[in-house]
C-alpha positions as CSV (number, residue, x, y, z in Angstrom):
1,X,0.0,0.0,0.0
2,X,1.4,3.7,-0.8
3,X,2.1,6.1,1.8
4,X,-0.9,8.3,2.1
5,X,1.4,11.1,4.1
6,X,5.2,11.7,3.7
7,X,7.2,14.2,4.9
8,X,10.0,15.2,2.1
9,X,13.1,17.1,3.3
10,X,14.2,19.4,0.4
11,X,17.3,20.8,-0.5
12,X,18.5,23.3,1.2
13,X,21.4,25.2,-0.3
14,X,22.8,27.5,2.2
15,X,25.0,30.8,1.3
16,X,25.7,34.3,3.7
17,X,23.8,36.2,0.7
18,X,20.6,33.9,1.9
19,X,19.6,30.3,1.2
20,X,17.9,28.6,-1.5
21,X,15.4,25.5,-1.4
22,X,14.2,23.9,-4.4
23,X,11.9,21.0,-5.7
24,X,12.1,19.3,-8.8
25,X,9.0,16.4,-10.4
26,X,10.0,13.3,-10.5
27,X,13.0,13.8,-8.2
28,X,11.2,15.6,-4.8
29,X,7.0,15.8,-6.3
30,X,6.0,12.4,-7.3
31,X,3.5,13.8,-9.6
32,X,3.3,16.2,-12.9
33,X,2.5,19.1,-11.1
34,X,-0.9,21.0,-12.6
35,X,-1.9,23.9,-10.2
36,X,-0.4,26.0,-7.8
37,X,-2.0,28.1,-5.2
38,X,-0.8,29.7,-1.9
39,X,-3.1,30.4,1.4
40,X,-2.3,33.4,3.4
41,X,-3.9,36.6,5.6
42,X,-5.8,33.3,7.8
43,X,-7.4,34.8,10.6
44,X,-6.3,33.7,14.4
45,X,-8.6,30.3,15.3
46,X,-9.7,29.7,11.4
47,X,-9.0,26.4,9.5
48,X,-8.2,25.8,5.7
49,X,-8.4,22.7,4.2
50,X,-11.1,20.3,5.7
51,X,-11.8,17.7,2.9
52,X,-10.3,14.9,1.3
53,X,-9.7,14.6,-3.2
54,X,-11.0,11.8,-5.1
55,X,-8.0,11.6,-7.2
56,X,-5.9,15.0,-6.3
57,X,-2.5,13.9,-4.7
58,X,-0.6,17.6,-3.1
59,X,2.5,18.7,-2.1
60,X,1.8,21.3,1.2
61,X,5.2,23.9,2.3
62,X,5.0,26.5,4.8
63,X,6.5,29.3,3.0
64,X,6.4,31.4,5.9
65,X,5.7,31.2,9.2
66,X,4.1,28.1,10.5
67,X,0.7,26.0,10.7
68,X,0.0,22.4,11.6
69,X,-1.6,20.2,8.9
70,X,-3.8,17.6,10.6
71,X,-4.6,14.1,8.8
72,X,-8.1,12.2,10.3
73,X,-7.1,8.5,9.1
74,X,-10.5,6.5,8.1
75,X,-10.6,4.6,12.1
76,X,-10.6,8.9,12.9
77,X,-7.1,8.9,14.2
78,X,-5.6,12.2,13.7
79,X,-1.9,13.0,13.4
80,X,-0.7,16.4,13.2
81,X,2.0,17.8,11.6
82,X,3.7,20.9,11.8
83,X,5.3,22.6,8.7
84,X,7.8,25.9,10.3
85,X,10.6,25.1,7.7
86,X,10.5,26.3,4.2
87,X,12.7,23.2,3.4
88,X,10.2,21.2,4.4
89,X,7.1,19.5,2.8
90,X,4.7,16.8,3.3
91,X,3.2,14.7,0.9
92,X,-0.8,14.2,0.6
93,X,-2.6,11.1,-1.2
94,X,-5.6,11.5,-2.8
95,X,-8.2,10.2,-0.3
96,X,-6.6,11.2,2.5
97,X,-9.1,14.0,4.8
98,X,-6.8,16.6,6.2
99,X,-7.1,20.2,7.7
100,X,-4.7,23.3,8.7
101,X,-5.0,24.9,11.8
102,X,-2.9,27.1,14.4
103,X,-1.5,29.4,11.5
104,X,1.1,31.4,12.9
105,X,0.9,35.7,12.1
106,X,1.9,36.1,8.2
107,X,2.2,32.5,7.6
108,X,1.9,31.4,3.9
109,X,1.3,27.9,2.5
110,X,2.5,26.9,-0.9
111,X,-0.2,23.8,-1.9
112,X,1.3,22.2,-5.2
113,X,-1.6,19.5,-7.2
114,X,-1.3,16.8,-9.5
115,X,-4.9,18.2,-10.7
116,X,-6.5,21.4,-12.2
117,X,-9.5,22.4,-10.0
118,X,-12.5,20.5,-9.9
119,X,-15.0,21.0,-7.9
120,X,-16.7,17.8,-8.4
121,X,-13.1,15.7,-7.6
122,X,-13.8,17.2,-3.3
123,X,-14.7,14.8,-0.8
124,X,-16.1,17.3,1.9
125,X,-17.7,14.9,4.0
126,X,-15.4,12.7,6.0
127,X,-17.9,9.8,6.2
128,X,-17.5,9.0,2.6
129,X,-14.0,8.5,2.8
130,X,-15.3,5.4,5.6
């Protein structure tokens, strides 16, 4: 069975003028890579995220900042992990039911997709995942 969560460690290329991460398909995104959007401006207490994809896989980086993505596995366990590192990433599955929480001020999250939008490809209630 495939890993439904992963963290990835990126490169980080450090240098006194400032560092540099990158991320490459096929070497750090196991997926062609299809849309690109950012979150940003949450409000203190607010959530993002709280829905699953029928076929969607995602790459998730806190850009800035920091936030805790939260995974509810099908028996409702919950693990939570928390993105402060712009080097860092985790890896979503398609099928998997996550959220974001406990954004920190001016925290920004980088969401890469193996997908275009489509409405229709959400799972927004958890039960159907079951």
């Amino acid at each position: 069975m495939a890993e439904t969560v992963k963290l990835i460690n990126l490169p980080k290329i450090e240098d006194d003028r400032g560092n540099l991460t990158f991320l490459q398909e096929n070497t750090h995104i196991p997926f062609k890579v299809e849309r690109v959007f950012w979150t940003y401006d949450v409000p203190g207490g607010q959530q993002r995220g709280g829905h699953a994809y029928k076929t969607q896989e995602e790459i998730i980086i806190a850009l800035s900042g920091s936030f805790d993505v939260v995974i509810t596995h099908k028996d409702g366990e919950k693990e939570t992990y928390q993105l402060n590192r712009s080097y860092n990433a985790i890896y979503i599955s398609s099928k998997t039911w996550r959220h974001i929480e406990n954004h920190s001020t001016n925290a920004v999250s980088l969401h890469l997709s193996s997908k275009k939008y489509d409405g229709d490809d959400y799972i927004r209630n958890i039960e159907s995942l079951t």
